[in-house]
Structure formats: structure tokens, C-alpha cells
N, C-alpha and C positions, 0 to 999 in steps of 0.2 A: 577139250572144249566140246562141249554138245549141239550140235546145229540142229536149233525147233524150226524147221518150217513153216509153222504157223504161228508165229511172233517175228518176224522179220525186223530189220532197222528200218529198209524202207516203209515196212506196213505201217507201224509204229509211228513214222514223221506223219505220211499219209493222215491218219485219225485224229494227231494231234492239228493240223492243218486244220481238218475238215470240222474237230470240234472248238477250234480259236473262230474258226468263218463262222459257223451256227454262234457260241456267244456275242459276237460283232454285231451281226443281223440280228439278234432279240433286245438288246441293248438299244438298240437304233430305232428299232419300234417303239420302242420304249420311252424311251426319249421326244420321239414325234407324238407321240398318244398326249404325255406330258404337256408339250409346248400347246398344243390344238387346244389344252381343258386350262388355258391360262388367260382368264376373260375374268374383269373386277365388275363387281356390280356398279347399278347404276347411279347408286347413291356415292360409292367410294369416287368413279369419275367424278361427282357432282353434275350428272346429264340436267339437262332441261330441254323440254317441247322448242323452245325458242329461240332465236342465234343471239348468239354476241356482238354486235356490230358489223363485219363484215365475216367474223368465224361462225360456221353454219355444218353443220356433217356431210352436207352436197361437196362442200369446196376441202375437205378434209382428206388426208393422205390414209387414213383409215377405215374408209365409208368404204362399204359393198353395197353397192346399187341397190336401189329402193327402198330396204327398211335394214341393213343390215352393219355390224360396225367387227372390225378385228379385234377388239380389244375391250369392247362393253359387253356384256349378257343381255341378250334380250331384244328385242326390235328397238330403232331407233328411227327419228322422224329425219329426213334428209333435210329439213328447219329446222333442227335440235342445235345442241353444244355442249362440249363437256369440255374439263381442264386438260384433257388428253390431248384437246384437238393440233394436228399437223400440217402445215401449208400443204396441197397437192405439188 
């Protein structure tokens, strides 16, 4: 049997390690980049300027302060409403 010093077992686990961690962590980015560009426009919600009775994008589990919505494209009016909307 011929012993390569520079191909070890241990090396070998080592790389294979270090190149499973780098695929994991690109994956994951990936995957986050993904969910962040996952916004329906504003006609697919069916948004409108105005509330619905007491559902309003202010009172909404989905509103970002001032003009902003997780789940619509675009600016929304915190007096708006769409079929998305969720009790806070």
C-alpha cells in the first residue's frame, strides 16, 4: 500500500465538509432572495385606495408603516384593502 501525504482521509472528510457547508449557505441565499421577490401585484390582490368596513391596510398583519405591504408590489395607502388583508 502506498501512503500519498497529500490526499489524506482526514483531508478528504475536511473538503468534503467544507464543500457540503458552502453548498448549504448558497442554497439558503437562494432560497431567501426567492421568498423577498414573492409580492403579487396589485390588481391579483384586488388592492383598492379605500377600506372595507372596518379592513383597512393600517389594521392589517401585513402593512409596513406608511406606504408599504409584505405581500403587494408597489406603495399602498394605509386606507387601502385588498383580499390578502390579515387581522394585526
Amino acid at each position: 500500500m502506498v501512503d500519498n501525504p497529500t490526499l489524506s482521509r482526514r483531508r478528504l472528510l475536511k473538503g468534503a465538509a467544507l464543500l457540503a457547508g458552502a453548498s448549504l449557505t448558497a442554497s439558503m441565499v437562494s432560497s431567501k432572495n426567492a421568498l423577498a421577490q414573492q409580492k403579487v401585484s396589485k390588481e391579483t390582490a384586488k388592492y383598492q385606495d379605500k377600506p372595507s368596513a372596518d379592513k383597512q391596510c393600517s389594521n392589517c398583519a401585513q402593512f409596513i408603516p406608511n406606504n408599504g405591504c409584505k405581500l403587494v408590489e408597489g406603495t399602498v395607502s394605509p386606507q387601502g384593502y385588498c383580499i390578502l388583508w390579515q387581522k394585526k
